[in-house]
N, C-alpha and C positions, 0 to 999 in steps of 0.2 A: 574846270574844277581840279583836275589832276595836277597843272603845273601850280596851283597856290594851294591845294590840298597836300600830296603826297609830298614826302622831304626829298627823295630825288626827280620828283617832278615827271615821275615816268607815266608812260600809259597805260591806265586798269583795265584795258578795252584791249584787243585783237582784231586786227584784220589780215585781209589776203591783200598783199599787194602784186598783182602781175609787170607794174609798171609797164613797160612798153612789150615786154612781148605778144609774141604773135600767137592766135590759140593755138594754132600747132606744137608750138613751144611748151604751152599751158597742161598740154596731154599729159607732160611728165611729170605731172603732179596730181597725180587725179581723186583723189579725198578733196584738197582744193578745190579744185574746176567742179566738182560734184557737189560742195557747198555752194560756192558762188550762182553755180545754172539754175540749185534749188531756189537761193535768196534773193540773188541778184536779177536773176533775167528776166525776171515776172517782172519788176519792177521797173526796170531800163527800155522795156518795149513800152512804159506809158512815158517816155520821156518823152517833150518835144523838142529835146535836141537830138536829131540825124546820129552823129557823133556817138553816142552816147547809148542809143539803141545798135549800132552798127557792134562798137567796140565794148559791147557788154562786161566784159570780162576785167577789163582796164578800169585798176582807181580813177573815180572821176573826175576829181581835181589832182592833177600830179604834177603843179608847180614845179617844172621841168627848171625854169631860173634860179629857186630858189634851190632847189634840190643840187644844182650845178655849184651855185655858191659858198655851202655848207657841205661839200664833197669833200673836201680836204680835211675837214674837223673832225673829233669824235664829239664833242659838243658845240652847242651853238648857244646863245643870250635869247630870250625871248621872253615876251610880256604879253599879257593878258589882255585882249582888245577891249572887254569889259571887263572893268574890277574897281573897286576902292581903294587898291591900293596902289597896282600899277607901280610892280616892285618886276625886276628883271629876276629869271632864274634860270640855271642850265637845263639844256635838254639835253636829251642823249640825238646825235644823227640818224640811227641808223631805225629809228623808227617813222613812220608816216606823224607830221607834226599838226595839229589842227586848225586849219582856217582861223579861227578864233584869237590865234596866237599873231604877235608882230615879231620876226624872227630875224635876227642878225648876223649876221654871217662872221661873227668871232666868238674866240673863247678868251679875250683877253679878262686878265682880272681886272687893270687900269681902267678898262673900258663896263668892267661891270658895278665898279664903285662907284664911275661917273654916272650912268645909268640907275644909279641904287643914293642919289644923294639927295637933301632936299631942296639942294637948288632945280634940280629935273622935276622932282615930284609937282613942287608948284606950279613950276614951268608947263608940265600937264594939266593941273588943274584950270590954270588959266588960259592953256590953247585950245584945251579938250572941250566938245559938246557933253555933256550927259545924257546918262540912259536912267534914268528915275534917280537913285542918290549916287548910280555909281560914274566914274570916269569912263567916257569911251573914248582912246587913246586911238588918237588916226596920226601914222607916223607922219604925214606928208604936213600936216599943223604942228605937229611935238617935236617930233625926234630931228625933223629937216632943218627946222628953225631954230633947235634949243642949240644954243654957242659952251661949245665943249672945250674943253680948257688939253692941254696934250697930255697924254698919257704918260706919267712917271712909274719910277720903282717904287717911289711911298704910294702910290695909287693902287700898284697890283699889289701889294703887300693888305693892305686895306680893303683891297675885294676880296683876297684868299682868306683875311678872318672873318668879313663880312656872310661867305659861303660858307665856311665850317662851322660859325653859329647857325648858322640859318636851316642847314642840314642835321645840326644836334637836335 
């Protein structure tokens, strides 16, 4: 809802990320660690993943590859794994991004016009399964297959006023 609702597609939600450290680490934070052990721990000792009970503390999905490949950016391209529209839009990096989302590891504009045009769109509609009237967009049928033309300076030009409508 946040990346097709809000105009900078940010997140209206808060979490605690510890990423990988260690709870000893986690000490120095202790308003944190003191939400988390309230909210979290009850919950991760009915998990039946090992994992997951062990490392309580630790966001549970921390797409460690993707997080690696979007290190460099301060944005990334991503799209809505379900939606109707299955329109690309920026995220910011440096927040934890939702499962839900298909995320790309650029901020080009070329690349976000190509992703934003209606040759893609159809191209999703016709690789994509549905989920009742909406697109559910599975990159590995869409994004793998759809034949992308190279990215020009009329292309980034065309995605940067594509984004500045889109954020008005």
């Amino acid at each position: 809802d946040d990346a097709n609702s809000r105009p900078d597609a940010s997140a209206s939600r808060w979490i605690i990320d510890f990423n990988d450290r260690a709870l000893d680490e986690c000490n120095q934070y202790p308003l944190a660690l003191y939400r988390i052990r309230e909210l979290v721990y009850p919950e991760r000792q009915k998990s039946l993943r090992k994992a997951r009970r062990e490392r309580w503390w630790q966001y549970a999905e921390k797409a460690p590859g993707m997080r690696r490949a979007i290190s460099g950016l301060n944005e990334a391209l991503a799209i809505t794994l379900v939606s109707k529209i299955a329109m690309p839009v920026r995220v910011r990096t440096d927040q934890i991004i939702s499962n839900r989302l298909a995320v790309f590891a650029t901020d080009s504009f070329a690349f976000q016009a190509i992703l934003s045009s209606s040759a893609h769109w159809l191209w999703a509609v016709k690789y994509s399964t549905t989920l009742e009237t909406r697109i559910n967009y599975t990159p590995l049928d869409v994004f793998e297959t759809f034949p992308r033309p190279e990215e020009t300076k009329e292309l980034a030009a065309i995605g940067e006023a594509l984004e500045e409508a889109r954020r008005e």
